[in-house]
N, CA and C atoms as an extended XYZ file, in Angstrom:
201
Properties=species:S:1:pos:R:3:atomname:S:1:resname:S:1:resid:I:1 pbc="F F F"
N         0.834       -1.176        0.000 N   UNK     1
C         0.000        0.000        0.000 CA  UNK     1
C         0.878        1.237        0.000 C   UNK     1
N         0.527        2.292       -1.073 N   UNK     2
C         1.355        3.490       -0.936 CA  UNK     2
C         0.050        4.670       -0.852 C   UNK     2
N         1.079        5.700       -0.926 N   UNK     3
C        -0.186        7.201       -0.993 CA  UNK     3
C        -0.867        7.021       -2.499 C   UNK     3
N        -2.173        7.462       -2.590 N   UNK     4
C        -2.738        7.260       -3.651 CA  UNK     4
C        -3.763        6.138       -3.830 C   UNK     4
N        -2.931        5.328       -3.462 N   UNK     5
C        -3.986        3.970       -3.002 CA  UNK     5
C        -5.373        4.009       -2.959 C   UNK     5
N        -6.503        3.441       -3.832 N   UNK     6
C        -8.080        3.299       -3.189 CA  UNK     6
C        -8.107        2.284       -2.160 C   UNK     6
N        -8.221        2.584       -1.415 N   UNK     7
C        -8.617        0.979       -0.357 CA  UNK     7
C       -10.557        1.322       -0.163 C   UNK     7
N       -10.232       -0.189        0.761 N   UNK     8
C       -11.805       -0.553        1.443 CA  UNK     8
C       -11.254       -0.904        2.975 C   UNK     8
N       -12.163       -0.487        3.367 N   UNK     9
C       -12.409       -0.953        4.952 CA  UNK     9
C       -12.835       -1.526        5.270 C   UNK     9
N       -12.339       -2.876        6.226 N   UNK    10
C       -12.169       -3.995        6.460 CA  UNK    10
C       -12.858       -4.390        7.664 C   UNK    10
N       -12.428       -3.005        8.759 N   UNK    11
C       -13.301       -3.148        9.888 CA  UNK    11
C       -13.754       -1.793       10.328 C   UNK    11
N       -15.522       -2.158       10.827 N   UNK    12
C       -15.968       -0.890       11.266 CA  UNK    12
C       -15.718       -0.218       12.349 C   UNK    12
N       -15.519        1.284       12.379 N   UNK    13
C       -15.326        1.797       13.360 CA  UNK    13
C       -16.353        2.966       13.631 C   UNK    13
N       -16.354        4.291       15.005 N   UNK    14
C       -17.351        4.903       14.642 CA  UNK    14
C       -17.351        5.702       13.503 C   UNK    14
N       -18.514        5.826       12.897 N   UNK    15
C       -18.578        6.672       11.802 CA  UNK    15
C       -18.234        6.374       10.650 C   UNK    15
N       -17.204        4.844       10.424 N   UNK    16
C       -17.124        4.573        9.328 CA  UNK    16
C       -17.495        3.258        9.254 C   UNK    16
N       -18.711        2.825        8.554 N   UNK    17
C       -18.720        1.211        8.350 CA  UNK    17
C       -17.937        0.489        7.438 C   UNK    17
N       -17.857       -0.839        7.858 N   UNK    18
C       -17.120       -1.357        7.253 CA  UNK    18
C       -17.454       -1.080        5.447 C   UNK    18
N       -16.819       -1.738        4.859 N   UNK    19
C       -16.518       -1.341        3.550 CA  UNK    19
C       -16.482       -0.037        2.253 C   UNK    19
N       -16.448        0.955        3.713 N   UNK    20
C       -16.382        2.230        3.157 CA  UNK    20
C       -14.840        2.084        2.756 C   UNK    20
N       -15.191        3.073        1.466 N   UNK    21
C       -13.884        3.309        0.329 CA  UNK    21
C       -13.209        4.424        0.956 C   UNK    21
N       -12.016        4.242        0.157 N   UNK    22
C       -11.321        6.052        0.946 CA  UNK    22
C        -9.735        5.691        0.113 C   UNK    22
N        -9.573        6.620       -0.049 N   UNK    23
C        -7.806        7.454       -0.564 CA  UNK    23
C        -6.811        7.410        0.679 C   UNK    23
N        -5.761        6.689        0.627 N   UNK    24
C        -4.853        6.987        1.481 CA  UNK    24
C        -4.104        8.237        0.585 C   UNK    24
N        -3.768        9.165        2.473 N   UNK    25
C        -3.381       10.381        1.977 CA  UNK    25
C        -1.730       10.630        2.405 C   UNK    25
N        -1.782        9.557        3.584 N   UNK    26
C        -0.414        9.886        3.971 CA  UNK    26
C         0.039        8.100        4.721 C   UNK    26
N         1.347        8.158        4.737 N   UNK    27
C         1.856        6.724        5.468 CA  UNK    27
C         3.096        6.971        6.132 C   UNK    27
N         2.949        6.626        7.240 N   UNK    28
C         3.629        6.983        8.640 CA  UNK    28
C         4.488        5.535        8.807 C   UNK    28
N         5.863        5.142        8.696 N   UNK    29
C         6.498        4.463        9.713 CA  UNK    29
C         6.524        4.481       11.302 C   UNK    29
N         5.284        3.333       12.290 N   UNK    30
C         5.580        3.436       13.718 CA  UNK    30
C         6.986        3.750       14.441 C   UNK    30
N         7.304        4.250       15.614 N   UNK    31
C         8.520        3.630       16.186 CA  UNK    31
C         8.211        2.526       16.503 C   UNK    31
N         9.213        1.633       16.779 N   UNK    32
C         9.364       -0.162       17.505 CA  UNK    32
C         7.851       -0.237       18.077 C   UNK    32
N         7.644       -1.752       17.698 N   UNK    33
C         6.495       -2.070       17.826 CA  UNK    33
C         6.544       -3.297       18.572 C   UNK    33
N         7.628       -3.932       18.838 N   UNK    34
C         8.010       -4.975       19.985 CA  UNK    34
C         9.232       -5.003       20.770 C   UNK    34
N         9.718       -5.816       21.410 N   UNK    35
C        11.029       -6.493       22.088 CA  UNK    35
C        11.797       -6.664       21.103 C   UNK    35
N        12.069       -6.055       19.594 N   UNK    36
C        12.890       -5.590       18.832 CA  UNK    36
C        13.016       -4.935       18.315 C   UNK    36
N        13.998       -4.503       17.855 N   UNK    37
C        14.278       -3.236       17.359 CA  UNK    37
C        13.698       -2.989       15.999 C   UNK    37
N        14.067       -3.944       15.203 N   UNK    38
C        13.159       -3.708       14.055 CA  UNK    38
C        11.402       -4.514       13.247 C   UNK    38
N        11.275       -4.600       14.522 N   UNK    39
C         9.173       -4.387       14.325 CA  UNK    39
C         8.520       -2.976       14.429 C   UNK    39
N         8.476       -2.953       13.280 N   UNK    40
C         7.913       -1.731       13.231 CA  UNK    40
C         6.338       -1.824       12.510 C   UNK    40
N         5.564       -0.828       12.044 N   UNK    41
C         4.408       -1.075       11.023 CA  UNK    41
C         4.147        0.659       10.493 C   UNK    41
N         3.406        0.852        9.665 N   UNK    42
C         2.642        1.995        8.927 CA  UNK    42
C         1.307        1.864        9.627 C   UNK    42
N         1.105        3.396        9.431 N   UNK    43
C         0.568        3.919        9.893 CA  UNK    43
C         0.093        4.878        8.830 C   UNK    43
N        -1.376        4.622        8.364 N   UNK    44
C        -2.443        4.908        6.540 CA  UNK    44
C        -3.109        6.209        7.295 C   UNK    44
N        -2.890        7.514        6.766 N   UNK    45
C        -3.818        8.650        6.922 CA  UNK    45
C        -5.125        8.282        5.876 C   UNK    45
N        -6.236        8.053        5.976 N   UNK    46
C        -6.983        8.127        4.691 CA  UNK    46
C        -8.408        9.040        5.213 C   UNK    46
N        -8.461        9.582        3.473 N   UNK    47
C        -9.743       10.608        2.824 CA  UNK    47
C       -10.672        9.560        2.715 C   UNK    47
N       -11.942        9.300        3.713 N   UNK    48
C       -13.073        8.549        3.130 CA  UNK    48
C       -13.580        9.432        2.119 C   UNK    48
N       -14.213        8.536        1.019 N   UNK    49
C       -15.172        9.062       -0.260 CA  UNK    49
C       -16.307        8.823        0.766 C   UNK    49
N       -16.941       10.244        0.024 N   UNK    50
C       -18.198       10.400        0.066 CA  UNK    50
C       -18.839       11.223        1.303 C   UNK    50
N       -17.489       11.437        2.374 N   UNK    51
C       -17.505       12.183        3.708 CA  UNK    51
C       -16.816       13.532        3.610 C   UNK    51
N       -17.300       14.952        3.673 N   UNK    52
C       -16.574       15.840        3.654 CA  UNK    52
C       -15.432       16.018        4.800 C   UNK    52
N       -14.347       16.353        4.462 N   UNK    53
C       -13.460       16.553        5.846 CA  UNK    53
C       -13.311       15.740        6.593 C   UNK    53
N       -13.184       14.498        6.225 N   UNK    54
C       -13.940       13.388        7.073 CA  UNK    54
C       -12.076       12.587        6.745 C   UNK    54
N       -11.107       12.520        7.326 N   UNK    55
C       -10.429       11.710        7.611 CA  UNK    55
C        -9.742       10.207        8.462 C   UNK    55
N        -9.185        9.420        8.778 N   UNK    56
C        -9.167        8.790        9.654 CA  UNK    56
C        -7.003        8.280        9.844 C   UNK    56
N        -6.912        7.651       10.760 N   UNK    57
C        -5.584        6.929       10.583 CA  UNK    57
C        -6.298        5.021       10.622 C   UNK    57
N        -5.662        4.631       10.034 N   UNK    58
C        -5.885        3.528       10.177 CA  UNK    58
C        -4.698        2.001        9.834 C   UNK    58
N        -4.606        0.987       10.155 N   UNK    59
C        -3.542       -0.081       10.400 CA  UNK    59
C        -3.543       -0.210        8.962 C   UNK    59
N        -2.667       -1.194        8.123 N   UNK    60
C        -2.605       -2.341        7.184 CA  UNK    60
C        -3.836       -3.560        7.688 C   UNK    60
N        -3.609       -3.527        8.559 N   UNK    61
C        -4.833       -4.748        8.862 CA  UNK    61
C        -6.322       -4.601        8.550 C   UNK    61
N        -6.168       -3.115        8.305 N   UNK    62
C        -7.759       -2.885        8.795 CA  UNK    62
C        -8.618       -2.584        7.186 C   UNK    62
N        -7.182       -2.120        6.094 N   UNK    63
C        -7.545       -1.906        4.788 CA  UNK    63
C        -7.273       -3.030        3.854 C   UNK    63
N        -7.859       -2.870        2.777 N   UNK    64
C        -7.626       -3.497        1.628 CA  UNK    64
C        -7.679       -2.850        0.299 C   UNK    64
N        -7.028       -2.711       -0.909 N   UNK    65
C        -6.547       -2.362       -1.522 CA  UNK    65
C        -7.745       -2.500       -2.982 C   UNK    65
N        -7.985       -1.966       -3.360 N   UNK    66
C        -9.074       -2.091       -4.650 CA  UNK    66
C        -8.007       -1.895       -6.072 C   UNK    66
N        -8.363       -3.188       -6.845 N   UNK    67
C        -8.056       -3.004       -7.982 CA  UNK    67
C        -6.198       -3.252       -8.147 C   UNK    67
């Protein structure tokens, strides 16, 4: 997954149900994410369609990638 990306949403949260579409706008490298040094993960800014102003952050786990 990069910027630009259409994804779908995988899991619902408030305000966004699941399989709402959206634009990732930005992607964040976590710091350390375990008892090593290099576990890390991203971290997806995304533009839902169809919501004005309506952004979210969300995991790799939680999107999926269209097309």
């Amino acid at each position: 997954m990069d910027i630009g990306d259409l994804i779908r949403n995988t899991r619902a949260s408030l305000g966004i149900p699941k399989g709402t579409m959206g634009l990732i706008i930005n992607k964040q490298k976590s710091a350390t994410a375990g008892q090593y040094d290099d576990e890390s993960y991203y971290v997806y800014e995304i533009q839902w369609l169809g919501r004005q102003m309506s952004h979210s952050r969300r995991m790799a786990r939680d999107l999926e990638v269209i097309g």
